[in-house]
N, C-alpha and C positions, 0 to 999 in steps of 0.2 A: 100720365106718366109721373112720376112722384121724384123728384131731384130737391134732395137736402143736400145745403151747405157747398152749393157750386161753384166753385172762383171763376170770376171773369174774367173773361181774358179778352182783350179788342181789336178784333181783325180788322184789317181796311175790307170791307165785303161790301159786295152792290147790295139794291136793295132787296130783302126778302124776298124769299122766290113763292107763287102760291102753297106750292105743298110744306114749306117750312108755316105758314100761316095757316093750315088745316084742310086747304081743298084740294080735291083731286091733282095729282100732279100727272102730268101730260109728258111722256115718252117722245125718244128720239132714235130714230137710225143714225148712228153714227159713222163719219168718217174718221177711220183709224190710221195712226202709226204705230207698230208694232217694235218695240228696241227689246236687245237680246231676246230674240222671238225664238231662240233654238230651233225648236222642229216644227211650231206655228199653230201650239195647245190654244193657247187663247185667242188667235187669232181666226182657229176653225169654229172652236165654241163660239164666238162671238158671231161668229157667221152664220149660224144656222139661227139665229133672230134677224139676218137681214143688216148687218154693220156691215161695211165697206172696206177693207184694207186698201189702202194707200200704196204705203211704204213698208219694209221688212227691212231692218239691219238687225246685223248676225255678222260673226265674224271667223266664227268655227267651219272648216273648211267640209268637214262631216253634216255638218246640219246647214253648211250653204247649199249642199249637193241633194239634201232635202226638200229644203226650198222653194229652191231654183226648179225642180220635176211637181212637186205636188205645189205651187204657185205661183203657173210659168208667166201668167200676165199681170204679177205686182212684180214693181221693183225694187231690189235688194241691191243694197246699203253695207259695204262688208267693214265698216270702220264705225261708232259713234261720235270719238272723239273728230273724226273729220266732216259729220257732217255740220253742214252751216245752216240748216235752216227746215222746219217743219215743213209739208206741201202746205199752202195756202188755205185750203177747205180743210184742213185737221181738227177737227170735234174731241177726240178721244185719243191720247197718248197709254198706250200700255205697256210694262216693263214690266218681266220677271227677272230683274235684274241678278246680276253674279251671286251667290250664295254661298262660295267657295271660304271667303274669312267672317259669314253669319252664321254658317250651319254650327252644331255641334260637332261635327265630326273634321271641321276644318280650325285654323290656324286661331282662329278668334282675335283676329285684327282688329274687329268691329268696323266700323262705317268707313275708317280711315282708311282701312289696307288698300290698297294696290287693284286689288279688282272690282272689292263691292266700293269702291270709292267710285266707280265710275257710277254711280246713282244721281255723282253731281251732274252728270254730263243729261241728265232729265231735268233738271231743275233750270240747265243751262238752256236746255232747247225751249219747255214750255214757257219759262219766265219771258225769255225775247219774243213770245209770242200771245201771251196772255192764253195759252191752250184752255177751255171750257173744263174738262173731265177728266182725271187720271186716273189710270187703275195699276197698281202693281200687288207683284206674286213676293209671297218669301217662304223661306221655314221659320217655325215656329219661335224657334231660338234665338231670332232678331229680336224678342221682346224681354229676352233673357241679359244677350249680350254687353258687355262693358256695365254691368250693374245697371241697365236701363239707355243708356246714353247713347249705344245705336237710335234707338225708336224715337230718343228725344228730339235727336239731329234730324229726324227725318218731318217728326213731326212739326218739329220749330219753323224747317224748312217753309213749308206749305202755307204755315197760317202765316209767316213772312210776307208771303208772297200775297194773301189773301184770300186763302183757300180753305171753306170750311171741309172735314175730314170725317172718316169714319173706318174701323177698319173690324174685321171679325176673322176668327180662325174657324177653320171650318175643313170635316172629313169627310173624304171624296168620296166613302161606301156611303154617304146622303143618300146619293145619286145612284146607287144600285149593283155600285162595282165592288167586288171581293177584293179590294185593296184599302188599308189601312194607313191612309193618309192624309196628317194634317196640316193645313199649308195657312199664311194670313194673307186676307185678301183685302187691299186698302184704296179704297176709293174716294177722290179729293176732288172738289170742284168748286170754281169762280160764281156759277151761277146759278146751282140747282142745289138740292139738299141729296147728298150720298146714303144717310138713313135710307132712301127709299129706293134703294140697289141693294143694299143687304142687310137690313131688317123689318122688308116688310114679309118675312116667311119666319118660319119659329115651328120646327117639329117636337121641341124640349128635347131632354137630354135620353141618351139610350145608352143601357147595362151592356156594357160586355158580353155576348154570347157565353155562352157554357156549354159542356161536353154534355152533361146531365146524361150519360151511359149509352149515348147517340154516338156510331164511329161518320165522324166528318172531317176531312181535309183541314190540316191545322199548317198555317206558314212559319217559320221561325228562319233565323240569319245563321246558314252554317261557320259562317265567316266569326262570327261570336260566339259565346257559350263561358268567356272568363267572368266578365261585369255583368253580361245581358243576355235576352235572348233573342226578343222580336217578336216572340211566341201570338199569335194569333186565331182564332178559332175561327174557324169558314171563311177564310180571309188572307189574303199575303202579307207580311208589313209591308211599310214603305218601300217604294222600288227604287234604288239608290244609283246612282252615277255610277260607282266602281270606287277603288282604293286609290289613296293618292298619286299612286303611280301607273294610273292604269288598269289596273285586272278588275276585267268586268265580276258584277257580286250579285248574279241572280240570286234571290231567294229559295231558302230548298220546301216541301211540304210534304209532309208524313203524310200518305193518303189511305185511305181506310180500309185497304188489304193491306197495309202494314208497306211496300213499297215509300223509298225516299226519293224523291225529283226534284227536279228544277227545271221551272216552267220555260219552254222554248219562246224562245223573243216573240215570234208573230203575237201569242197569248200575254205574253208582258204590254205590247202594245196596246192590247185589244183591253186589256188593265187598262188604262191611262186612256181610253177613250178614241182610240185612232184605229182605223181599218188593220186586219193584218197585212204586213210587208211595207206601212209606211216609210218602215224607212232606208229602205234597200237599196235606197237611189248613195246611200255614204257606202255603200262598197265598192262604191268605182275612183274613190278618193281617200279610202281607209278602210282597216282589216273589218272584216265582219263582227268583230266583238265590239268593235267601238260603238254599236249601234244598240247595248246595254247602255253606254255611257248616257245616249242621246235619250232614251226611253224615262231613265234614271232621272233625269233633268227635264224633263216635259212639263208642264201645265196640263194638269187633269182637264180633257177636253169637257167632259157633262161638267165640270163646277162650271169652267167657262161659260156654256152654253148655261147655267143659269144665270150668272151675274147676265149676259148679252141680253136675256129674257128680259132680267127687268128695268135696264138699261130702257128698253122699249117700249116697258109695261111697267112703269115705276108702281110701289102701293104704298098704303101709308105705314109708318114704322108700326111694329107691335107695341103694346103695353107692357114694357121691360120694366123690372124693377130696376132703378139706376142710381148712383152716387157717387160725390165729387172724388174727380180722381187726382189726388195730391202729390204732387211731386213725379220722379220720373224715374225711381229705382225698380216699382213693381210693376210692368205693365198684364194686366187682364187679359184676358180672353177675346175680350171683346169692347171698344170702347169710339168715342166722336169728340168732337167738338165744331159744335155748329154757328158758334159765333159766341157760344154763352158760357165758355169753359172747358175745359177735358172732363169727360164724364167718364164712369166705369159701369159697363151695362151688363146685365145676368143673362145674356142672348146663349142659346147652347151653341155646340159646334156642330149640328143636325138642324137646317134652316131647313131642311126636305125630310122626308124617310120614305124612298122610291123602295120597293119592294129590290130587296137583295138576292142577285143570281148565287143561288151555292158553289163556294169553288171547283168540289170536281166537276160541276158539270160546267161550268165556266171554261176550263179548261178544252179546247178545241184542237186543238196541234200534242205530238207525242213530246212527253217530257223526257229529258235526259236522267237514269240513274245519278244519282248523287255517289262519284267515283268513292274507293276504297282509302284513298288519300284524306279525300274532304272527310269522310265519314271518323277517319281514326281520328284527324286531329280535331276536330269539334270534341269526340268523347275525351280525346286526352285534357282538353281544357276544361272540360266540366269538369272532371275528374278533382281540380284544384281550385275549380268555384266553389265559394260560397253561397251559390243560388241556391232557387228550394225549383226545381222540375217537374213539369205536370205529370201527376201520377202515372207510368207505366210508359214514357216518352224516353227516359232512355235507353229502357229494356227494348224496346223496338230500332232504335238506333242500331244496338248490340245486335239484335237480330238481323236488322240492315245489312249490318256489317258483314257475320259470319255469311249470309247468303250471296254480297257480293266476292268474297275472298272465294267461296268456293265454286262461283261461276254460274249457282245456281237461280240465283236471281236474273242476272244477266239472258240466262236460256229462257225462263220463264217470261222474260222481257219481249226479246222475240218472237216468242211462240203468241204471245198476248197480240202484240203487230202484226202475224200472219204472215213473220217471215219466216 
């Protein structure tokens, strides 16, 4: 690996673990605790390598009722701030902690606000404990936010404590899934090196799909269409929580008889890695839409289950091009520091490239029309965008349209379903 002009920086760290030193590093089953576990994304992926759940806190009354049915022999913890103390055997602390003032589409508080501030309440539990491995989830825009100064606080944190780090963003269609999302995955530990959880895979970087005169299922955000779109080819965008108030934001997808939908929850799931009807167990504590929110917010189960993978089967890092990462206003894509500085590594956001299911046939459950409501006011906004539209996407829209105003779509809908 070729590292010019690295600053050092000096952590209190035990001593060198072998695979930091060159040789094989040697895997562990871990025992986990799970904090803001929502609906228990990384906690199932990690499962299927054989790690251990512990403990679950959660505190959302919808995704306790998740849980509580899909993981009736761990125990759930409905407070952070109240609990006092790791189980004893804790190997691995995971958090996809609040995202609500990291995301883009939120308040932009940064690390301070109100909710992603409870990130300290991890620092609080592994530090009183000297916890071995941490993993947490975020969106992308934590490397963005406060001009860098989220990620600094986070990462100051760690090496405070004496943790070398490493962390890589990385998109869940790796793993095979027609959804278009990208999430940073940050793995810190007292005593093993993180490099060998997520970079010892490297598929390099992959092109955008294209139409190239093929009709294929394209996702876009009917909810946008002033600033953005979403637009995705054989693929959904990101599957989102919902709007700040509430109203769930399924994604809609122009499918290749020309028909607009929005894919039904069970398929949304089955996006994100989780069986259909996961999570139906929050309709007996909250309306059925809330279970967009809960989706929206998950942890892509196959990413999980690969980090769990190499958790157990660590490898050695690849041969990254990499260089000193200075200061803390731009963070990368992808970057460590192992004891010898912050580095900035050229790792892509494809550490897999699992053969990708096409989204219509992905597609398993009936989608809903994309009503005549949603459809005008999408076009009314484009209308006053600035965008440039993929060729011949909003004439199909228009044609969307006229078909549902006049019923006709609607009929051809059920005739399609066999009612």
């Amino acid at each position: 690996m070729n590292v010019r002009n690295v600053p050092q920086l000096s952590l209190d760290l035990p001593a060198e673990s072998a695979a930091i030193e060159g040789s094989a590093p040697s895997g562990q089953r871990h025992r986990v605790v799970g904090l803001f576990a929502g609906i228990g994304g990384l906690e199932r992926g990690l499962g299927r390598s054989g790690h251990e759940t512990l403990l679950l806190c959660e505190n959302e009354p919808a995704a306790m009722a998740v849980l509580s049915k899909r993981f009736p022999e761990i125990s759930l913890h409905d407070d952070v701030r109240t609990l006092k103390a790791l189980p004893r055997q804790t190997t691995l602390v995971v958090a996809g902690f609040p995202c609500q003032d990291l995301s883009q589409a939120g308040a932009t508080k940064g690390i301070a606000g109100a909710r992603s501030g409870l990130v300290g309440e991890v620092f609080r539990l592994i530090e009183n404990q000297r916890t071995p491995w941490v993993l947490l989830e975020n969106v992308p825009f934590m490397l963005q936010l406060g001009r860098g100064e989220a990620m600094n606080v986070i990462t100051s944190a760690f090496e405070s404590l004496g943790y070398r780090w490493a962390y890589r963003v990385v998109d869940a269609r790796a793993f095979g899934r027609p959804q278009r999302r990208r999430r940073v995955y940050f793995v810190a530990s007292r005593v093993g090196d993180p490099r060998t959880i997520l970079f010892a895979d490297e598929a390099g970087p992959v092109a955008e799909p294209e139409l190239n005169g093929h009709p294929v299922a394209c996702g876009f955000y009917w909810t946008e269409g002033t600033r953005g779109l979403g637009w995705a080819v054989d693929s959904v965008p990101t599957l989102k929580g919902g709007s700040a108030i509430g109203i769930p934001s399924p994604p809609a997808i122009l499918m290749p008889d020309g028909r607009v939908v929005t894919p039904h929850i069970c398929d949304a799931e089955r996006l994100q890695g989780f069986p259909a009807d996961w999570t139906k167990p929050a309709e007996a504590v909250a309306k059925r839409s809330s279970r967009w929110k809960l989706v929206g917010n998950a942890v892509s189960v196959p990413a999980a289950a690969w980090i769990g993978h190499r958790f157990a089967h660590p490898g050695k890092p690849k041969d990254f091009e990499l260089s000193a990462l200075i200061g803390h206003r731009q963070w990368p894509v992808a970057a460590w520091n192992v004891g010898e500085g912050r580095v900035r590594v050229s790792a892509s956001e494809w550490p897999k490239r699992l053969k990708l299911t096409p989204l219509e046939s992905f597609l398993k459950h009936d989608p809903q029309l994309l009503s005549v409501k949603a459809t005008s006011g999408f076009l009314a906004r484009t209308r006053v965008a600035k965008l440039r539209f993929p060729p011949g996407f909003i004439a199909a829209l228009e044609a969307h349209q006229g078909r549902m105003v006049s019923g006709n779509e609607a009929s051809d809908d059920a005739q399609r379903r066999g009612r």
